[in-house]
N, C-alpha and C positions, 0 to 999 in steps of 0.2 A: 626376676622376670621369667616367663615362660620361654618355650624354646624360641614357637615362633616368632615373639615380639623383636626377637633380634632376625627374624630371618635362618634359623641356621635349623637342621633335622633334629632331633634325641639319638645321641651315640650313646652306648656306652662306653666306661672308662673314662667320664669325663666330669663325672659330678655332679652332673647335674640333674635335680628332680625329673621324675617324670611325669607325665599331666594328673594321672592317678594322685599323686603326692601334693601338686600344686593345689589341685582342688578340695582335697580331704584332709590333707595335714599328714597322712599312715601312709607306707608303702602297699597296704593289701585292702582298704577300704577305711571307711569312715569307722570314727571310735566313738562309742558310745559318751556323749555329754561333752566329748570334743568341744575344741571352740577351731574353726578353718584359718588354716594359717595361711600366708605365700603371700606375694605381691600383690593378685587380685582382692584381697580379701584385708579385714581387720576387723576388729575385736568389737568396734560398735556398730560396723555396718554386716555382720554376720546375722544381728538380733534385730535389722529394721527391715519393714517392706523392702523389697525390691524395688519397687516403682519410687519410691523417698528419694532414692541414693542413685537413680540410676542416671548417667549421666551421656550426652550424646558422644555414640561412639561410632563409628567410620571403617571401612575395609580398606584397609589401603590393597595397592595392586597385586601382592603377592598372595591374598588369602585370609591377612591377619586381619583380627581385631582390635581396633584404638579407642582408650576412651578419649575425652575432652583433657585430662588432667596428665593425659602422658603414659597411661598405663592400662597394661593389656584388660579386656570386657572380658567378662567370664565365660569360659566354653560353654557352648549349651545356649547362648543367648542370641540368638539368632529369629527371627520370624519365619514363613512361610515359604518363602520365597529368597531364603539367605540374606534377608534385609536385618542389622543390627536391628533391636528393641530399642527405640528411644529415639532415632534416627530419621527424621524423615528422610524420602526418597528424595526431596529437592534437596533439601541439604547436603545430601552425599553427592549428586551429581554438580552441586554449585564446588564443592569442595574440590572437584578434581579440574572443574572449570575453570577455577583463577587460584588453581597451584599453590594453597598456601598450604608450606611441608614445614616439617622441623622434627627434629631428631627427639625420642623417648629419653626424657630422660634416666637417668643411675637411681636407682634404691641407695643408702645407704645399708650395709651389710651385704649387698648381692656381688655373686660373685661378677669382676669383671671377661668380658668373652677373650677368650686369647683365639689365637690361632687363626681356624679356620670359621669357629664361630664370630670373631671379627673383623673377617672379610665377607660375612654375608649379613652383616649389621645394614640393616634399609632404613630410608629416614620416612616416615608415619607422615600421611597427610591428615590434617585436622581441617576442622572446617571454622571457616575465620567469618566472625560479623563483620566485614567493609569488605568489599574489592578491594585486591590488592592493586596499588599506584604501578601501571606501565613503565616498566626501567624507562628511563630518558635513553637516546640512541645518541651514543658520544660524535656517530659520522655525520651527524647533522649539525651544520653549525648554526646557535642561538640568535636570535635575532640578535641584531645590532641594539643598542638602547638610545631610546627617543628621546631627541634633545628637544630643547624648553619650544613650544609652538609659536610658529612667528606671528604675530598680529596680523590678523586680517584687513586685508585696505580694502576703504571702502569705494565697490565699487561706483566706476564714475559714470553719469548719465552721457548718453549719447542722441544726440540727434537724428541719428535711424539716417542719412543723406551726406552727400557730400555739401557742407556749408557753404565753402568758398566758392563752386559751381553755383550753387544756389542762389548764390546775393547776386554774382556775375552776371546770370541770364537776368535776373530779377530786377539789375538795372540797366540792362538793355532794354529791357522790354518797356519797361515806364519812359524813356527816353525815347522811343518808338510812338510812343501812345501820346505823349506832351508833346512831342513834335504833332502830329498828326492833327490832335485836339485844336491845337491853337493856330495854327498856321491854317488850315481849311476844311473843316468841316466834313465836305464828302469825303475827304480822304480816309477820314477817321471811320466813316462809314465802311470804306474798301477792306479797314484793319480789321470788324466787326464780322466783315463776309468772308473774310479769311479764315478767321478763329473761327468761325459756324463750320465751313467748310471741313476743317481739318479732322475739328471736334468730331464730327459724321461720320466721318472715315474712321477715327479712331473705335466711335462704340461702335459702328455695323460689324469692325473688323472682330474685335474681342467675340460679339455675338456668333456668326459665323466660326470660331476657331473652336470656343469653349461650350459652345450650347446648337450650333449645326444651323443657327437660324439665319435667313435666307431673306434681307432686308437690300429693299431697293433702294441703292444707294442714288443713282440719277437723280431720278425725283425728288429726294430727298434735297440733294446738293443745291436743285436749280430752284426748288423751290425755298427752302432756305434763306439762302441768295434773292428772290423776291420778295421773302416779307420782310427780311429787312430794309431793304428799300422802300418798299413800299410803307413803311411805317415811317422813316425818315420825312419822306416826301409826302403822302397824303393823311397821317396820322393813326390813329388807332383804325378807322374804318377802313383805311386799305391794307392796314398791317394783319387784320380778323380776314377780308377777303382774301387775301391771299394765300394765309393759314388752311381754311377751307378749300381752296382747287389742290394746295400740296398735298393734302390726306387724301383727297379723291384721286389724285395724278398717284400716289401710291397704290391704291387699291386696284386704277388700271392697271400701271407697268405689273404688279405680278401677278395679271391673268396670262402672261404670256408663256409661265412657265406650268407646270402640269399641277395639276388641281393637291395634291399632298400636302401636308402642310401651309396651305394659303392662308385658313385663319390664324394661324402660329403667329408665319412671317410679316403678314399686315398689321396685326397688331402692333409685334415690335416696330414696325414701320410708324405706325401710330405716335407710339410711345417717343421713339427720336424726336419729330416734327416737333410736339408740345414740349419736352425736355429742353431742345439744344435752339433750335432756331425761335421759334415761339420767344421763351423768355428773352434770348436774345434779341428782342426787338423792342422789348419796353427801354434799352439805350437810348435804339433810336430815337425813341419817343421822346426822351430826354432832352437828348442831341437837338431836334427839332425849335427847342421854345429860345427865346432869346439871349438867355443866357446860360444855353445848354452844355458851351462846355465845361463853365461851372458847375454846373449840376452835374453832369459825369462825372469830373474832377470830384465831387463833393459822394458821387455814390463808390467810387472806386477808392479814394481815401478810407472812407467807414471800414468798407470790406476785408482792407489792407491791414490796418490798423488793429481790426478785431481779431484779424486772425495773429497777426504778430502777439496782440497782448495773451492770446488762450496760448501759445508758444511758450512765451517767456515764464508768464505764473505760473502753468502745468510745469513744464520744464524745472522751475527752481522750488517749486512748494503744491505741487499735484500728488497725493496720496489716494485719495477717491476717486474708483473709477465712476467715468459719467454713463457710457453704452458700454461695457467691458465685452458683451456679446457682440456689437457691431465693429468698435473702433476701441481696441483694448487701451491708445494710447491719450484718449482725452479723460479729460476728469474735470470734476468739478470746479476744484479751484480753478481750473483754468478757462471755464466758461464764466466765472466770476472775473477772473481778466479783463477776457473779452467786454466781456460788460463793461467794464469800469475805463479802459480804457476806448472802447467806442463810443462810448457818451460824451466823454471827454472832447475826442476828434468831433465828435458833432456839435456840439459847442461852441467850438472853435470856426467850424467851416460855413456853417448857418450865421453864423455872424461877420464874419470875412468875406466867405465867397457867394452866397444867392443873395438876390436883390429882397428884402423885404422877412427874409427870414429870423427867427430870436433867437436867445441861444437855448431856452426851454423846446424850442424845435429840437435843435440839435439834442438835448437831453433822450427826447422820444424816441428821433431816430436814430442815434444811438445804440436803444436797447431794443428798438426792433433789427436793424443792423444785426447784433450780437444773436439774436434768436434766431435770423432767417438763415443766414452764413452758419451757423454753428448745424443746424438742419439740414445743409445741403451739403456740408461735406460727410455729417451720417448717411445721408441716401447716398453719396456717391460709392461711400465706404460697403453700406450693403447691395451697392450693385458688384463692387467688385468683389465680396467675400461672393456671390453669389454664383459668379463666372471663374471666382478660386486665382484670381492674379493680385498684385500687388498694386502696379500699375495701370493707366488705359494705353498707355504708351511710352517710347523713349526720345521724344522730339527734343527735350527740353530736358538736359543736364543738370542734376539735383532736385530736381520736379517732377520729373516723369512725361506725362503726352500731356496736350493742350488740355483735354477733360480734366486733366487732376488741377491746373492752375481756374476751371471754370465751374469746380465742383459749388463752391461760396460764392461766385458771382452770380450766377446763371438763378437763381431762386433769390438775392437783393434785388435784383433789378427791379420787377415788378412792387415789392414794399418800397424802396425809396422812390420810386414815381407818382407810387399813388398817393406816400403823405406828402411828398412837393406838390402835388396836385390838389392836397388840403390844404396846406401850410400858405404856399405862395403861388398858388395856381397858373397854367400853362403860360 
């Protein structure tokens, strides 16, 4: 090898060629018909192109030239710019990037470097086709190893409410309602002007909190409070008269406040009157005929019943959803419940409980039951995604406000009146 492929100067007294000699094989030039001897060179690659044989070679830091094979490129082979021949510039700059070195190796026959030419031996960076692998850092300790994965349990459905709340109030109240029904009549009335009442309060309050609107609640209340009545006592035509002065008693109480938002507020004014009390009085209408508290008993069963059945089948076997935009929690199978069980209860209570009713009544109402309930707890649902609450209140433990328990009644009433008004008339 040449001097500097080890790193060390040309001394004399040490034996070693000089570059003249390394390159021409003669101490004083080239010999005529020569063949070049020395490390760089041999006997077949003396007679080939240059570019054939020429192999990628590399500077390392000190100066020298490396080929690919371990052994020094021939002086003189250089480009423009001190760039090796053969060499791209990314190559040599990849090559000092991920440090792949290794030491030249020995000739056979060349002398080995003693001394001081053995302490300036430098190891030749080559350039490597991979990246070299990142030593692993021993101060970091290895992940622990992952034991066998536990089974996933599946999770369990939840009823979104406190149950036991739920049933608790749920049979207070019907115990409330069956006293009331059967023992006296107006009483049951007063129960009906209460729920209207509260209900008022509950949606003016939401409206007002989440949307600024500005609903006259008086009026509302006291009227209210007369169409039921008045539906009880003189029937439909004073339960409509009375409807009418309540929307107009709204439109006066809020001239009294400043003209802003008036048509906003009236409207939702509007809207309460036919939503909450309005409906609310086709009961009375009910209530009214001879055997009305049968026929409430018999519209309040359907509604109960319907919504338990869309409960239970959703609940145990609901995959599709029904409104997934409105009410993400009902589905299909579950209004198939509904169905199937409110037909059923109608059946049963059209043949039991109304005078003259079949049980293919009960069939009808039933599944009109199932469709008008199932419709009114959607509207209820988009009024409330609409105001952004869950609730319309907290009156009512595992229920929510009186609105949520009237969301499915409040829209039967009027269907179970009017086919008992086909079926078996007033």
């Amino acid at each position: 090898m040449n001097d500097s492929s080890w790193g060390a100067p040309p001394q004399a007294g040490h034996g070693w060629p000089s570059e003249h000699e390394q390159r021409y094989g003669t101490p004083g030039g080239p010999v005529q018909g020569a063949v070049p001897t020395g490390p760089a060179y041999d006997a077949h690659a003396a007679h080939a192109p240059r570019d054939a044989y020429a192999a990628p070679a590399v500077r390392d830091a000190y100066g020298d030239v490396q080929g690919s094979s371990g052994q020094p490129a021939p002086s003189g082979s250089h480009g423009a710019h001190g760039q090796p021949f053969g060499v791209p510039a990314q190559e040599a700059a990849a090559s000092a990037r991920h440090g792949a070195v290794r030491h030249a190796p020995v000739r056979h026959g060349a002398p080995v470097p003693q001394g001081d030419a053995a302490q300036h031996t430098r190891p030749l960076p080559v350039v490597s086709e991979k990246p070299q692998e990142p030593m692993s850092d021993a101060s970091q300790p290895s992940p622990a190893p992952r034991g066998p994965e536990e089974p996933r349990q599946r999770k369990k459905k939840s009823a979104g409410r406190d149950l036991g709340a739920a049933i608790g109030v749920g049979v207070g109240l019907g115990v409330v309602v069956l006293v009331a029904l059967f023992v006296v009549k107006a009483v049951f009335v007063g129960v009906v002007v209460a729920a209207v009442g509260v209900g008022l309060w509950e949606l003016t309050s939401r409206l007002a909190e989440r949307k600024g609107i500005k609903v006259p609640l008086v009026p509302l209340v006291v009227g209210g409070a007369a169409m039921v009545i008045a539906g009880y006592a003189a029937g439909p035509q004073g339960a409509w008269l009375a409807t009418a002065f309540t929307a107009l008693a709204v439109l006066v109480w809020r001239m009294a406040s400043p003209p802003q938002d008036y048509l906003r507020d009236v409207t939702a004014g509007l809207f309460a009157t036919f939503y909450v009390p309005f409906l609310a009085t086709f009961v009375s209408l009910m209530l009214a005929a001879d055997d009305g508290p049968q026929r409430v008993l018999t519209f309040l069963l359907l509604t109960i019943v319907s919504d338990t059945g869309a409960y239970a089948v959703g609940w145990r076997f609901g995959t599709h959803k029904l409104a997934p935009r409105i009410s993400p929690g009902k589905t299909r199978e579950g209004l198939l419940g509904a169905i199937g069980f409110s037909m059923a209860a109608g059946a049963l209570c059209m043949t039991l409980l109304v005078d003259g009713g079949a049980w293919w009544h009960g069939l009808l109402m039933g599944l009109a039951v199932a469709v008008s309930a199932t419709l009114g707890d959607l509207g209820e649902s988009m009024i409330k995604r609409d105001l952004g609450i869950k609730d319309m209140g907290a009156l009512l433990p595992g229920h929510g406000g009186i609105m949520d328990r009237l969301d499915s009644l409040l829209p039967t009433a009027p269907v179970v009146w009017l086919l008992l008004e086909i079926f078996v008339g007033s």
